[in-house]
N, CA, C and O atoms as a MOPAC input file, in Angstrom:
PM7 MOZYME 1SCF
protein

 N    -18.67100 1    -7.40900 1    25.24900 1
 C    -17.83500 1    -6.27300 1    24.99700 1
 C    -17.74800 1    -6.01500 1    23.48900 1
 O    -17.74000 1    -6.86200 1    22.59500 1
 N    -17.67400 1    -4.51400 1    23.36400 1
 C    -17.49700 1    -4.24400 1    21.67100 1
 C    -16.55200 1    -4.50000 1    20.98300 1
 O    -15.54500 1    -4.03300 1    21.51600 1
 N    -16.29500 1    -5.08200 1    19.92200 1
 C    -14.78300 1    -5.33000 1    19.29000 1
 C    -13.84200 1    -3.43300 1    18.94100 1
 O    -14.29900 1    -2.29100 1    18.97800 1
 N    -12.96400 1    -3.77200 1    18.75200 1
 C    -12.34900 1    -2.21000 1    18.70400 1
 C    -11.62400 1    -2.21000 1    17.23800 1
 O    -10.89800 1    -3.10100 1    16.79900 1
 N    -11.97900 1    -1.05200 1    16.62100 1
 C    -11.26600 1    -1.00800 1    15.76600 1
 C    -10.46500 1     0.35700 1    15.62700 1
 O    -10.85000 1     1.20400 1    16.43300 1
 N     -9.52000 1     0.72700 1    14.85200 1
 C     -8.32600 1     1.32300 1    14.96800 1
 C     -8.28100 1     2.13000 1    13.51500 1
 O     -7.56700 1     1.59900 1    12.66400 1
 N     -8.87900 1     3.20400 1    13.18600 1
 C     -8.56600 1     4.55200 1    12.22000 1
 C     -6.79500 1     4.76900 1    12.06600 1
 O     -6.02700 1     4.94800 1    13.01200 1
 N     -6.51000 1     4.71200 1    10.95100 1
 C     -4.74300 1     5.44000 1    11.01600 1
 C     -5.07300 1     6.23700 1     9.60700 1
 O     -5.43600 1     6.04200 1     8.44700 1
 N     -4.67100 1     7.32800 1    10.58100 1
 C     -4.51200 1     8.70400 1     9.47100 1
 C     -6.31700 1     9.33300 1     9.67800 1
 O     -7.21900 1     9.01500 1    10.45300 1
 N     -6.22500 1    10.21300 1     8.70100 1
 C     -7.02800 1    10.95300 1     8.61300 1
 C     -8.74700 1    10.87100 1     8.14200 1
 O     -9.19700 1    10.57700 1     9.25000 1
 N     -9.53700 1    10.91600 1     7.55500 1
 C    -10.67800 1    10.46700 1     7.00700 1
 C    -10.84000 1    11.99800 1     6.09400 1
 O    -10.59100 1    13.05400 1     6.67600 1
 N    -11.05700 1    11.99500 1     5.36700 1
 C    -11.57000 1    13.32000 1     4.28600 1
 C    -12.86900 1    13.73400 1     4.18700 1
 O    -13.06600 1    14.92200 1     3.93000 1
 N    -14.40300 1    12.50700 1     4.43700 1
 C    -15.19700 1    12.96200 1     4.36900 1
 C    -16.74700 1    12.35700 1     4.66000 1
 O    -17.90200 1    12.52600 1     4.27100 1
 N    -15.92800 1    11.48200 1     5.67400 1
 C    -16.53500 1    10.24500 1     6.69000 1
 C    -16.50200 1    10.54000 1     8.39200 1
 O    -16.69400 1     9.70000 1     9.27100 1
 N    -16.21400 1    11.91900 1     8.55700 1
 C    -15.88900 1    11.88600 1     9.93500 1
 C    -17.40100 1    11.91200 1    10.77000 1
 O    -17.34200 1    12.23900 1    11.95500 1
 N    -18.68700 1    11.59500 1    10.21800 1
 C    -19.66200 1    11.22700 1    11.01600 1
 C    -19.84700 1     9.66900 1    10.96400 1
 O    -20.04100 1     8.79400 1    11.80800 1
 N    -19.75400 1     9.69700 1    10.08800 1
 C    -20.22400 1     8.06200 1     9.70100 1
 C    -18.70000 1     7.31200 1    10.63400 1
 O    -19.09900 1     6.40000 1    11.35800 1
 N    -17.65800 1     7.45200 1    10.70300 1
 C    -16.79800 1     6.44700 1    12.18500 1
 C    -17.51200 1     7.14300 1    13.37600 1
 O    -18.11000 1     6.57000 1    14.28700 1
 N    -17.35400 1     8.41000 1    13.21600 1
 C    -18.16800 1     8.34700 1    14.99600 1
 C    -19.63400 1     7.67000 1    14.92700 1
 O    -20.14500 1     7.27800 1    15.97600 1
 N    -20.23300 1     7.54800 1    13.84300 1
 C    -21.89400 1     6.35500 1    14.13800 1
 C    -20.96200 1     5.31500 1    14.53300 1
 O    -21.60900 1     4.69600 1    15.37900 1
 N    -19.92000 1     4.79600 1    14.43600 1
 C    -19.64100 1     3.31100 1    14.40100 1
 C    -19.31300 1     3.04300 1    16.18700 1
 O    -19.38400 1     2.00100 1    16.83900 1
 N    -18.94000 1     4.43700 1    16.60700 1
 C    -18.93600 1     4.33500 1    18.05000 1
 C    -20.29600 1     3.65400 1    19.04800 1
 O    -20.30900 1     3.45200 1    20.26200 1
 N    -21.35300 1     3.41300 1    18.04700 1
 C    -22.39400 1     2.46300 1    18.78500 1
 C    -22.24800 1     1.55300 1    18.70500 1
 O    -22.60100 1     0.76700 1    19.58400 1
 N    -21.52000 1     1.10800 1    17.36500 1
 C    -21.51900 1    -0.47200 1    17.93600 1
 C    -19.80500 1    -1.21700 1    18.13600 1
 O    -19.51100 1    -2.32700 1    18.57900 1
 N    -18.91500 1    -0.12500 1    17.62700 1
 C    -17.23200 1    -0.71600 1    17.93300 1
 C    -16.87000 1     0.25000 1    19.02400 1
 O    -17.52000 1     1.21900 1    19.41600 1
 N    -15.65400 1    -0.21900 1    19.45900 1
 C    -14.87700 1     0.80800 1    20.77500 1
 C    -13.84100 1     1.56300 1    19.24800 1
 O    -13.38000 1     0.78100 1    18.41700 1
 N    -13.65200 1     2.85100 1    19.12800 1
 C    -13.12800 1     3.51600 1    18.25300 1
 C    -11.50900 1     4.16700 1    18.93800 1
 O    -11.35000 1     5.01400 1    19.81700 1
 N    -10.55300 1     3.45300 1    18.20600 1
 C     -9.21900 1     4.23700 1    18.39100 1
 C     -8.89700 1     4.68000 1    17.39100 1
 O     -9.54600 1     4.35700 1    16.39600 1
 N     -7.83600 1     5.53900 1    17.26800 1
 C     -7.39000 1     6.19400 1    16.88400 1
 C     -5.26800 1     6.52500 1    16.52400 1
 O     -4.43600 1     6.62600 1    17.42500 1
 N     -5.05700 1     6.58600 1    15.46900 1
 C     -4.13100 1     6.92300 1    15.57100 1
 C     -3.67900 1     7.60400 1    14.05500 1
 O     -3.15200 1     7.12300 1    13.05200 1
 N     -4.16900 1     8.98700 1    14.42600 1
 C     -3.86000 1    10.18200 1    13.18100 1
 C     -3.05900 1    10.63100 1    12.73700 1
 O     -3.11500 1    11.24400 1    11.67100 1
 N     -1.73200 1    10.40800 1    13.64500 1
 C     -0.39200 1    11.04600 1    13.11400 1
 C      0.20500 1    10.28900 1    13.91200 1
 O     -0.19100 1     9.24000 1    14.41900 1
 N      1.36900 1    10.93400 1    14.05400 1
 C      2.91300 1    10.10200 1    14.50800 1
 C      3.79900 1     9.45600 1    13.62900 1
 O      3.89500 1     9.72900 1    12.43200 1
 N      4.38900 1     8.67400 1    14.17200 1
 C      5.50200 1     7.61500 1    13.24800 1
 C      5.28100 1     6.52900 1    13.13000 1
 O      4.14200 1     6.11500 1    13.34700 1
 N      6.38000 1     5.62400 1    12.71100 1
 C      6.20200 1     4.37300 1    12.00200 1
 C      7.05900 1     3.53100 1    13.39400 1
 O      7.23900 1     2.33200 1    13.60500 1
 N      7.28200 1     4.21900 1    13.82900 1
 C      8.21900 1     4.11000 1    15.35800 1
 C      7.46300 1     3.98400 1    16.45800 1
 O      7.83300 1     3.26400 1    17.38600 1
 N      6.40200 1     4.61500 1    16.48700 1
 C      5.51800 1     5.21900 1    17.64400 1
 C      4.23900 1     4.21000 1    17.46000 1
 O      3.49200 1     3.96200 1    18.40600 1
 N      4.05900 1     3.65400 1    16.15900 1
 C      2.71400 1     2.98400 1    15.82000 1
 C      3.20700 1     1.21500 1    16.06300 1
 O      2.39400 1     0.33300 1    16.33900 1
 N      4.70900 1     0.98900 1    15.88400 1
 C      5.25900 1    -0.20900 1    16.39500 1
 C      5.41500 1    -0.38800 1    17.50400 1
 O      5.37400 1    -1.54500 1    17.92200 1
 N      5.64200 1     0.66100 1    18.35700 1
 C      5.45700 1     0.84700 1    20.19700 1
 C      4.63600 1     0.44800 1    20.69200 1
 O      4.64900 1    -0.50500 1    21.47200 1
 N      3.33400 1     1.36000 1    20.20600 1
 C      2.22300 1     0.84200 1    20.22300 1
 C      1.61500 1    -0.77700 1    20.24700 1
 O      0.99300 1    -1.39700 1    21.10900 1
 N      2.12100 1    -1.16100 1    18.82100 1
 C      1.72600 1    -2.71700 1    19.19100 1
 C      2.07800 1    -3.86000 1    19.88100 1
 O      1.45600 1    -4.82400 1    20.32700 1
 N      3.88500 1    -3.31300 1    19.84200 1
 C      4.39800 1    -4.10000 1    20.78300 1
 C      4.06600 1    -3.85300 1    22.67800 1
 O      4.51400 1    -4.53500 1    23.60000 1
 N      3.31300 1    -2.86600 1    22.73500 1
 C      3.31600 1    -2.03800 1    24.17600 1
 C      2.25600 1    -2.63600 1    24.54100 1
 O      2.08400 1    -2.49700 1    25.75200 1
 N      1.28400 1    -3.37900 1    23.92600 1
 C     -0.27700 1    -4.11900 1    24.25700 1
 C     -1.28000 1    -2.68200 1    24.03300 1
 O     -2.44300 1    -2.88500 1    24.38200 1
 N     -1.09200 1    -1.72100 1    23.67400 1
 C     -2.11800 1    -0.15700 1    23.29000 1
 C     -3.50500 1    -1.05100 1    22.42400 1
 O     -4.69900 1    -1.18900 1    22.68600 1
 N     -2.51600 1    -1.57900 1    21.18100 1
 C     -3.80800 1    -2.26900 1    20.53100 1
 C     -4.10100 1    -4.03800 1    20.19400 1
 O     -4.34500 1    -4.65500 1    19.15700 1
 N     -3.94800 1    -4.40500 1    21.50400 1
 C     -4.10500 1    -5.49500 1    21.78400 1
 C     -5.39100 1    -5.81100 1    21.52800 1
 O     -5.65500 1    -6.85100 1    20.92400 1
 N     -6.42400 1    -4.89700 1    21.98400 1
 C     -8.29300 1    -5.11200 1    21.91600 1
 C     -8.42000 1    -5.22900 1    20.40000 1
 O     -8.85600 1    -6.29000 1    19.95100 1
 N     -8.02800 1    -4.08500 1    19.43600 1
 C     -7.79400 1    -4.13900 1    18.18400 1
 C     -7.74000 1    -5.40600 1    17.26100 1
 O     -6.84500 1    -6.24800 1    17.33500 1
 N     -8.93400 1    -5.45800 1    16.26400 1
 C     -9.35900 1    -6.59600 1    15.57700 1
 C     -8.96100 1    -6.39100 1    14.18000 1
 O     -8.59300 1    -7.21700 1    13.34500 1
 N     -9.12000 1    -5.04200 1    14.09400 1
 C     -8.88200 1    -4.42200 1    12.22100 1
 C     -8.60300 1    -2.90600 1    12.87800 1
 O     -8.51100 1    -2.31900 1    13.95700 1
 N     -8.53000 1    -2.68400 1    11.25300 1
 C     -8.67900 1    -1.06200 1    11.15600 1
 C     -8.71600 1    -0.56100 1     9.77000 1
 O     -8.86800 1    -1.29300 1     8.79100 1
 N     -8.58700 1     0.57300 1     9.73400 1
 C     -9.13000 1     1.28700 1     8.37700 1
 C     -8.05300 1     1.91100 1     7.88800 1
 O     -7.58000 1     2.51800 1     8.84900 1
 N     -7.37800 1     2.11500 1     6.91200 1
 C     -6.24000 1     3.07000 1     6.43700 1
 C     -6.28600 1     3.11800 1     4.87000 1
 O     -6.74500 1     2.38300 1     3.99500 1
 N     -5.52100 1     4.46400 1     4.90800 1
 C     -5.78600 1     4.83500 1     3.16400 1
 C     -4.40600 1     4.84200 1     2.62000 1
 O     -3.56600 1     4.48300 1     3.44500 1
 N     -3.95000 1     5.15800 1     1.44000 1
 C     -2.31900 1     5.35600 1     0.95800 1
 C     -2.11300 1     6.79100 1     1.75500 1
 O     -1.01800 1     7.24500 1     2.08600 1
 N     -3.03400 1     7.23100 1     1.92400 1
 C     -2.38600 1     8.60000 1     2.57600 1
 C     -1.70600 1     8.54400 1     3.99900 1
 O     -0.89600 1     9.38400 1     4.39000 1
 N     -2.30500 1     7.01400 1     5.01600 1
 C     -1.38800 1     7.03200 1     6.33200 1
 C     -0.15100 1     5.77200 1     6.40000 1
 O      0.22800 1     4.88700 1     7.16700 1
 N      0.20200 1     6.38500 1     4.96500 1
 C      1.50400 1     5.64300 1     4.50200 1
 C      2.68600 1     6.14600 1     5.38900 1
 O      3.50000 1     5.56900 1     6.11000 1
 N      2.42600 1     7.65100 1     5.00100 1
 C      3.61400 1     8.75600 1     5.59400 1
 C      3.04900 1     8.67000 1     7.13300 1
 O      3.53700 1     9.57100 1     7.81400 1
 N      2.34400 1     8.00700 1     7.70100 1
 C      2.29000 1     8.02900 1     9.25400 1
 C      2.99300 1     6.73000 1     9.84500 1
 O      3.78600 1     6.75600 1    10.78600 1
 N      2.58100 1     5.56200 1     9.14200 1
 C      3.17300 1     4.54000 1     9.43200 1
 C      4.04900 1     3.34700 1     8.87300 1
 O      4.53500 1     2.34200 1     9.39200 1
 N      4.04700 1     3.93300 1     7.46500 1
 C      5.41200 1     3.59900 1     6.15000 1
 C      4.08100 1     2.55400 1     5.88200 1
 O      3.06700 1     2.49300 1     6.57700 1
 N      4.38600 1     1.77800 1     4.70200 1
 C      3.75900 1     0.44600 1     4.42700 1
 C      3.10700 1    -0.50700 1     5.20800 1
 O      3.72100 1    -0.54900 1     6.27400 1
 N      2.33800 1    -1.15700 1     5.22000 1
 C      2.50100 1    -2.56100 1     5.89800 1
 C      2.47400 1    -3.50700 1     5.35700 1
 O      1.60000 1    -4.08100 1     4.70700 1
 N      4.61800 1    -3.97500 1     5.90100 1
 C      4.80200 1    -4.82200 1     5.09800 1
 C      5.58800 1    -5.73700 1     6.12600 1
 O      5.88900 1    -5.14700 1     7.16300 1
 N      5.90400 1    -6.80200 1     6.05800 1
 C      6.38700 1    -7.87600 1     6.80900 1
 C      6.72500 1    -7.63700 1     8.20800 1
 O      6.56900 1    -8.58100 1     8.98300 1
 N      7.30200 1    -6.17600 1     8.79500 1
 C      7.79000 1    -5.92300 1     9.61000 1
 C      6.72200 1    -5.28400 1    10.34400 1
 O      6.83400 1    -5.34100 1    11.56800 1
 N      5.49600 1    -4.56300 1     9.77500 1
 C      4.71000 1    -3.67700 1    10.67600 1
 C      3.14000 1    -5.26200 1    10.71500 1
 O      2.24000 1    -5.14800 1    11.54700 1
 N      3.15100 1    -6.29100 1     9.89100 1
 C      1.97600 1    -6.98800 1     9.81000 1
 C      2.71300 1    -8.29600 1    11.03800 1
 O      1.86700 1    -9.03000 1    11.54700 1
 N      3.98700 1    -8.50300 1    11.39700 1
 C      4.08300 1    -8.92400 1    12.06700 1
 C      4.13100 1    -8.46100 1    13.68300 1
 O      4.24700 1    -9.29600 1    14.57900 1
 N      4.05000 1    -7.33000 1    13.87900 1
 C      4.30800 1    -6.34100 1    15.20000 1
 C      2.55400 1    -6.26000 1    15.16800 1
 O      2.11000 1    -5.70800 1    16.17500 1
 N      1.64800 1    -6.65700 1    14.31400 1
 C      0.59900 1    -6.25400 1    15.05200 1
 C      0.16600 1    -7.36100 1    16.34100 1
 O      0.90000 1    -8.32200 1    16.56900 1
 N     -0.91000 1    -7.15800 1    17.03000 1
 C     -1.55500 1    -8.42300 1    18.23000 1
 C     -1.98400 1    -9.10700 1    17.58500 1
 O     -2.22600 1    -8.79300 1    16.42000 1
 N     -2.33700 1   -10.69800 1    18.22600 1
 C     -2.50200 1   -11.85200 1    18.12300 1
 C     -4.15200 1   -11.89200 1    17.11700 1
 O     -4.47200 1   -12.61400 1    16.17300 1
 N     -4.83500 1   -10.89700 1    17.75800 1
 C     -6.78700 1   -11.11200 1    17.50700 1
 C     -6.58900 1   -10.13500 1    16.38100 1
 O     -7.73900 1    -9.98800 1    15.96600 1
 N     -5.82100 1    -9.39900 1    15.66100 1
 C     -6.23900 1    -8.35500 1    14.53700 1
 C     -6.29800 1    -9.30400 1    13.00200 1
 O     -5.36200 1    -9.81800 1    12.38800 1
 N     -7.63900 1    -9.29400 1    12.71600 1
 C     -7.87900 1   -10.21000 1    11.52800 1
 C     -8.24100 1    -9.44300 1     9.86400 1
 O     -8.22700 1    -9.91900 1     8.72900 1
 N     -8.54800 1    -8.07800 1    10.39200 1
 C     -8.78100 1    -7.17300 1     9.14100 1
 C     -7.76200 1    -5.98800 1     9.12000 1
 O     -7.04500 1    -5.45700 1     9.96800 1
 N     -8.04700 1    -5.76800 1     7.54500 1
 C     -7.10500 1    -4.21000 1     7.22400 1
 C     -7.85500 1    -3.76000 1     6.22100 1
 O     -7.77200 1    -4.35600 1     5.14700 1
 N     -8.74200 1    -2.62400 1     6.34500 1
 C     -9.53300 1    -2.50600 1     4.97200 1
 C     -8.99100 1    -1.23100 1     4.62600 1
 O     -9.33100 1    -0.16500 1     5.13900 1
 N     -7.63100 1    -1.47600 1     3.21300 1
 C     -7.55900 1    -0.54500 1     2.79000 1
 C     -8.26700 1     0.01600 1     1.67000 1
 O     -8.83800 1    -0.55800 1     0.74200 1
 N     -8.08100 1     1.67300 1     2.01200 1
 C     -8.86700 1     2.73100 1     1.69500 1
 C     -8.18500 1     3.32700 1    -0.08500 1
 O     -7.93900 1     4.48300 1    -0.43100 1
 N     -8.02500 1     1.86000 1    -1.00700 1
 C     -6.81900 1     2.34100 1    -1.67600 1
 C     -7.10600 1     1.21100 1    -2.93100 1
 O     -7.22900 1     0.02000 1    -2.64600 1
 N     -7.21200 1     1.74800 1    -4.51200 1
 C     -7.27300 1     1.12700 1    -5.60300 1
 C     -6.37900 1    -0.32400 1    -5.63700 1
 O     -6.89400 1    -1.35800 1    -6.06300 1
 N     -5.25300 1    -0.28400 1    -5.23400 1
 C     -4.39200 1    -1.19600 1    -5.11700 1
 C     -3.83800 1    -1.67200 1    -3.72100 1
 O     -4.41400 1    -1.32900 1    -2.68900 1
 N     -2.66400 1    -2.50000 1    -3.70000 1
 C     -2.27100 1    -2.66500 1    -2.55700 1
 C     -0.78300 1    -2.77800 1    -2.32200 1
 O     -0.13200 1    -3.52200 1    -1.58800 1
 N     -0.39400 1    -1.68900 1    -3.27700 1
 C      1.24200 1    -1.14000 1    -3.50900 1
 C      1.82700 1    -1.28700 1    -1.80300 1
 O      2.91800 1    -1.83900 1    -1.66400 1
 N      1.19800 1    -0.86400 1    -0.72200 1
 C      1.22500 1    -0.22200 1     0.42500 1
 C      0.58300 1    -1.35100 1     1.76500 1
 O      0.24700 1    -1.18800 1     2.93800 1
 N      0.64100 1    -2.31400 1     0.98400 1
 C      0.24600 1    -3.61700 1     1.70500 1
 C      0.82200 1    -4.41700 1     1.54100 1
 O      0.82900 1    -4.70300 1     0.34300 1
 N      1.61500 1    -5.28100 1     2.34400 1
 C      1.95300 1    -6.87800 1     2.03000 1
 C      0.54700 1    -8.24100 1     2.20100 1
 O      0.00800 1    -8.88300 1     3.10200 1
 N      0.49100 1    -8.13900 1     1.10800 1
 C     -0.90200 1    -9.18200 1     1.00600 1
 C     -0.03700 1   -10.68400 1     1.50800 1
 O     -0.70600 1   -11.44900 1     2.20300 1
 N      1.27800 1   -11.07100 1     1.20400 1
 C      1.93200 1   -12.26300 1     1.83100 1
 C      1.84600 1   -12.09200 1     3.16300 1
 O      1.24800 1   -12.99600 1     3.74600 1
 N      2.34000 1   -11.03700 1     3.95400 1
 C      2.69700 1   -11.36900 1     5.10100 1
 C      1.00500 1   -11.20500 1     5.64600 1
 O      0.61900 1   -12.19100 1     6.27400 1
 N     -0.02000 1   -10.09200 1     5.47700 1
 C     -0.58600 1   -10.62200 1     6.41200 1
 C     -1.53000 1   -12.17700 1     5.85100 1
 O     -2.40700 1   -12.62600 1     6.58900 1
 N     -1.17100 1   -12.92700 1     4.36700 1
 C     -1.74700 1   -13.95800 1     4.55900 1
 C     -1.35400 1   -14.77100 1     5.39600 1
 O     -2.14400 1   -15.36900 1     6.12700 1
 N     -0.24600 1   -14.91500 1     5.43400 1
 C      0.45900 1   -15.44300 1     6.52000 1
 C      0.19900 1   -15.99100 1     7.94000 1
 O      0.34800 1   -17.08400 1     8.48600 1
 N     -0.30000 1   -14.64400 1     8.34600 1
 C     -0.89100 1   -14.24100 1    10.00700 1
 C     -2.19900 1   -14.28100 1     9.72500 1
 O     -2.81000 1   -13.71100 1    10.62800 1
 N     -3.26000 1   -14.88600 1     8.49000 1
 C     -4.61800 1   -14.62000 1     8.88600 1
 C     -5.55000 1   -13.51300 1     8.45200 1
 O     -6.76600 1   -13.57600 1     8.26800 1
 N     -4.75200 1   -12.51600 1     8.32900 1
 C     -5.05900 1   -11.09700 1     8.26300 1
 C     -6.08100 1   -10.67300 1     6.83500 1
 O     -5.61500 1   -10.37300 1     5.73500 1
 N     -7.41000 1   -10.73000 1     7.14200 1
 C     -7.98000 1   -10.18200 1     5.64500 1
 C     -7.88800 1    -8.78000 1     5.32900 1
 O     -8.25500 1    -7.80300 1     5.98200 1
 N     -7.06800 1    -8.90500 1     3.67700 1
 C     -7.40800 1    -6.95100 1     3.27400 1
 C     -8.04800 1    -6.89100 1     2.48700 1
 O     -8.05400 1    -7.80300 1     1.66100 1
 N     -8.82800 1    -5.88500 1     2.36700 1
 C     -9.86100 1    -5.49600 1     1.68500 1
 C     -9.33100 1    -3.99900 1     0.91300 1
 O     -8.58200 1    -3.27600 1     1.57100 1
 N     -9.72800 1    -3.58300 1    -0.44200 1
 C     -9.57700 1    -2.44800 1    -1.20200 1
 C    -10.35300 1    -1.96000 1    -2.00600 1
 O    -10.95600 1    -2.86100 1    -2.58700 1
 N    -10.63600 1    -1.00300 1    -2.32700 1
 C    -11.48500 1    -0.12400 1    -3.09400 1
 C    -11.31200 1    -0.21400 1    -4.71100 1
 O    -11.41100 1     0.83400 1    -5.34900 1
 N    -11.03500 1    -1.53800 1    -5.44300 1
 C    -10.80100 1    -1.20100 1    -6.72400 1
 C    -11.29000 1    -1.32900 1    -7.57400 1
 O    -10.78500 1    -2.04500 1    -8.43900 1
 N    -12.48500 1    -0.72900 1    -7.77600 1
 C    -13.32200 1     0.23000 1    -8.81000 1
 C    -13.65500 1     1.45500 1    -8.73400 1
 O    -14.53900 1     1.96300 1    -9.42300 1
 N    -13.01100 1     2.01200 1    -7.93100 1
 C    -13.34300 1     3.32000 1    -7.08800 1
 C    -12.63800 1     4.36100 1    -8.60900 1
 O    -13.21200 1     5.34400 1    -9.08000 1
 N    -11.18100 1     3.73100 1    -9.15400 1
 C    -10.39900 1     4.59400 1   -10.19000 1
 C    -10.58200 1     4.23600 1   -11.41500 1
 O    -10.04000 1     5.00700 1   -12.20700 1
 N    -11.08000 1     3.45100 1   -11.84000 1
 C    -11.55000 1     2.06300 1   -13.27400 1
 C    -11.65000 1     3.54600 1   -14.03900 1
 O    -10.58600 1     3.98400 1   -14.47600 1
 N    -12.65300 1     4.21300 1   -14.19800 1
 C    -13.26000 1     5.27100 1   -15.31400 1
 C    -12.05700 1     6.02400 1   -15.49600 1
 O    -11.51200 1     6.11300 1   -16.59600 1
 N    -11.48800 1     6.73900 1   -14.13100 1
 C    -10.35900 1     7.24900 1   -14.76600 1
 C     -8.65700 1     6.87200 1   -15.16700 1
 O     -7.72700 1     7.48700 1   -15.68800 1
 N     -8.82300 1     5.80900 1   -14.72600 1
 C     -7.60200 1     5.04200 1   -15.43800 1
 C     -7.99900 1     4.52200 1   -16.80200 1
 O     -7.09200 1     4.13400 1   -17.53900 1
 N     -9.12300 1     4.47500 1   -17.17700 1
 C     -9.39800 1     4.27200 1   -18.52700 1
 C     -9.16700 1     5.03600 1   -19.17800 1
 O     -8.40300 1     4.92000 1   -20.13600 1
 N     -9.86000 1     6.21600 1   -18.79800 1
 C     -9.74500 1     7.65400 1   -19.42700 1
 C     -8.40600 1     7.71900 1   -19.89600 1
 O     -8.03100 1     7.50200 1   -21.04900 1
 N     -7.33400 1     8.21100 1   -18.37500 1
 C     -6.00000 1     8.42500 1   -18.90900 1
 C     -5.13600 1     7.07600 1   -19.99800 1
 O     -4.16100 1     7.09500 1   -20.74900 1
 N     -5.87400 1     6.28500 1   -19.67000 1
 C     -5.39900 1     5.37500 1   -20.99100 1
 C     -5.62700 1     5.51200 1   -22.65300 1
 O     -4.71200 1     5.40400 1   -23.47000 1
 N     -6.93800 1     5.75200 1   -22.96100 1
 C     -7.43900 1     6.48800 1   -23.93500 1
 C     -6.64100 1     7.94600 1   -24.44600 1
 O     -6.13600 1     8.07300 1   -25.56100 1
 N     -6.64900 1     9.04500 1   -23.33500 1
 C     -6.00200 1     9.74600 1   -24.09000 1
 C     -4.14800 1     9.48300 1   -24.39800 1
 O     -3.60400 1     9.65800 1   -25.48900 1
 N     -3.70100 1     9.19300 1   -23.57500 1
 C     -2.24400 1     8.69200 1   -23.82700 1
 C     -2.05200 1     8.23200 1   -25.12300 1
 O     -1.02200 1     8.48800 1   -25.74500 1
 N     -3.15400 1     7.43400 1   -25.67300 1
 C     -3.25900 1     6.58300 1   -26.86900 1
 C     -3.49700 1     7.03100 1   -27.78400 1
 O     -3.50500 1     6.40800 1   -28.84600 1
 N     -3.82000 1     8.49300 1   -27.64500 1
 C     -4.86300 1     9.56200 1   -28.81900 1
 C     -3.29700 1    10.34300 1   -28.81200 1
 O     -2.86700 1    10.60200 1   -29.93600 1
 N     -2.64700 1    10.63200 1   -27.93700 1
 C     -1.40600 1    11.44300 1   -27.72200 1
 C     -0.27300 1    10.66000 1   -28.31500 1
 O      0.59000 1    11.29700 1   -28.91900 1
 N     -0.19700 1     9.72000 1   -28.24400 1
 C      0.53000 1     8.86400 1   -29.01700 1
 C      0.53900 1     8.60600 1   -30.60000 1
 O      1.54400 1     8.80000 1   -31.28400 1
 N     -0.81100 1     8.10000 1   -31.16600 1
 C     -1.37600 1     8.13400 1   -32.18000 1
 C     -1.33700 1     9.66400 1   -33.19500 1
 O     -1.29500 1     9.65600 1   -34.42500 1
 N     -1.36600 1    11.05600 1   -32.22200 1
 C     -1.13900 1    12.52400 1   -32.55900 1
 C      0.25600 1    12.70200 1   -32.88000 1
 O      0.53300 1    12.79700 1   -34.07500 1
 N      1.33600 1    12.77600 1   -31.88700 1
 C      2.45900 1    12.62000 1   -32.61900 1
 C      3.07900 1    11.40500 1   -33.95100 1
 O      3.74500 1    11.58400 1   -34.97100 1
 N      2.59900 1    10.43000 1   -33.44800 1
 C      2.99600 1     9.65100 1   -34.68400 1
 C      2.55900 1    10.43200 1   -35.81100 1
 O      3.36200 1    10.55100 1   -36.73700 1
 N      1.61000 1    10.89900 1   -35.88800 1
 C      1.29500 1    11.41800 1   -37.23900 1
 C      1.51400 1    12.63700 1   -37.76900 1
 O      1.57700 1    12.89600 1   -38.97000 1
 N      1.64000 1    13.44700 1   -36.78800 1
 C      2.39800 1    14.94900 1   -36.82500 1
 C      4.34800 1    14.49200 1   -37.75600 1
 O      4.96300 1    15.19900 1   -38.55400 1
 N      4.73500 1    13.16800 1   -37.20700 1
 C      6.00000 1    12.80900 1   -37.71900 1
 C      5.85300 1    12.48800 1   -38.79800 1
 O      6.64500 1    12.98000 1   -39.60200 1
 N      4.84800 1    11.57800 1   -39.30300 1
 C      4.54200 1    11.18600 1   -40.45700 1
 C      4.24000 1    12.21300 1   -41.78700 1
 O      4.73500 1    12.36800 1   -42.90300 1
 N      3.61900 1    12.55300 1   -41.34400 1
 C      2.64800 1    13.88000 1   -42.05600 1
 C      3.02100 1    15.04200 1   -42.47500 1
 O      2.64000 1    15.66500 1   -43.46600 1
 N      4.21600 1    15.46400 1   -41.23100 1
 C      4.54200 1    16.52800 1   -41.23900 1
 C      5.49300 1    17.29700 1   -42.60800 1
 O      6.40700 1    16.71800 1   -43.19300 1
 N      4.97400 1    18.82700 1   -42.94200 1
 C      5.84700 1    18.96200 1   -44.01600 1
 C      7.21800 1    19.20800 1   -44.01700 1
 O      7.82800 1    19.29600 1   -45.08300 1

């Protein structure tokens, strides 16, 4: 049998590439709703088959964080969370070490432009100081 994995929220610009994955995983789904409705869910056995899943900061507002309370409501066999996200503001990396749970994140995806905005902040900084200094 195929392992199943579990989409929350939306995808922006991957929506062929999860349906390829329908050859080799069983593909669920859960795009909207609550943080109410997605704990039902786990406690209800819905994603019991469920091994991982995929989520970005954006299906924050679908299912709040996951943090102690939503990494413990998941099933027994869910061993991944690959978030879709520079950091992991929106993850409890304790609790699911806890339970086993590997997360995974995207962080080099923002490197160039967090540099960037660092650089200029520093040029903007460095500009007024000297506009104060200077100034007649």
């Amino acid at each position: 049998m195929a392992p199943t994995v579990l989409l929350i929220g939306n995808l922006t610009h991957a929506e062929d590439e999860w349906r390829a994955l329908g050859s080799k995983y069983n593909l669920l789904e859960f795009r909207s709703g609550t943080r109410e409705e997605f704990l039902s869910n786990c406690r209800n056995g819905v994603y019991d088959s469920v091994i991982g899943c995929y989520r970005s900061n954006g299906s924050t507002r679908i299912t709040g964080p996951f943090d102690a309370e939503l990494v413990d409501a998941l099933p027994e066999g869910w061993k991944y969370v690959a978030h879709n996200g520079a950091g992991y503001d929106t993850v409890s990396v304790d609790a699911c070490s806890r339970r086993k749970i590997a997360v995974s994140n995207t962080p080099i995806a923002v490197d160039d432009s967090t540099a960037d905005t660092g650089i200029f902040l520093m040029l903007g900084a460095l500009r007024s100081e000297f506009l104060l200094l200077y100034h007649d």
